[in-house]
Structure formats: C-alpha cells, structure tokens
C-alpha positions, 0 to 999 in steps of 0.5 A: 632402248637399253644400252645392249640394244641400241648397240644390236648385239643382244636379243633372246640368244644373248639371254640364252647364252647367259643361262649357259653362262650360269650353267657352266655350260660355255667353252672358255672362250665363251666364258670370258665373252659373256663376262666380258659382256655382262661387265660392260651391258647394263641390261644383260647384268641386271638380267644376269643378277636377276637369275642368279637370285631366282636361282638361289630362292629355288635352290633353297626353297628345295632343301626346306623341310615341309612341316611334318603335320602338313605331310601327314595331313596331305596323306590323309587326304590322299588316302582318304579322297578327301578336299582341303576346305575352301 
C-alpha cells in the first residue's frame, strides 16, 4: 500500500485534483495544497511526474511536421479510394 493510501486521503479525486493542479485549474488555496501534498506523497509526485511527461511528448508530438511525401501519399489515397498495402 502507498504512503498516500495507508494514510486514506488519496483515491481518484485526489488525481483529478492533480490534473487540475497541472491545468492551472486550482484557487490559490488549492494551489498550495496540492504542492504541499505532491511534496510530501510519494505516489501522488510520481503520478504528478508521470503527467507531466505525457503531457510534453503530446505537445511536442502536435508541433511536429508529417513528411511531405507522407501527406501527399494519404491524399492520393483519399482521392483515390485506394488501401495502404498490408
């Protein structure tokens, strides 16, 4: 059992409330609970570091350029009616 659980005060809301948190969803108050926490839960950091990475490899991944001969080859099959050989 994780140090936040044997504890009793973390569960689903409490990782709701740290994709708020990452939202910059959060009153002020809310804020520094949920740092305060995070500093102090294993658990919850971990899940909180997690997040953060999945969040950057997603926001990078949208600013990322698909090859041009890719694009042109999708549209050609779009236009076409045409299936990517298996």
């Amino acid at each position: 059992m994780s140090d936040c659980q044997s504890l009793g005060d973390c569960d689903d809301a409490r990782v709701t409330r740290i994709y708020e948190y990452l939202d910059g969803a959060l009153s002020r108050e809310d804020l520094a609970e949920i740092k305060g926490h995070l500093d102090t839960c294993t658990d919850c950091s971990t899940e909180y570091d997690l997040e953060c990475v999945i969040r950057s490899v997603v926001k990078r991944s949208c600013v990322e350029a698909a090859p041009a001969n890719l694009k042109a080859a999708i549209l050609d099959r779009l236009h076409n009616g045409r299936t990517a050989d298996v």
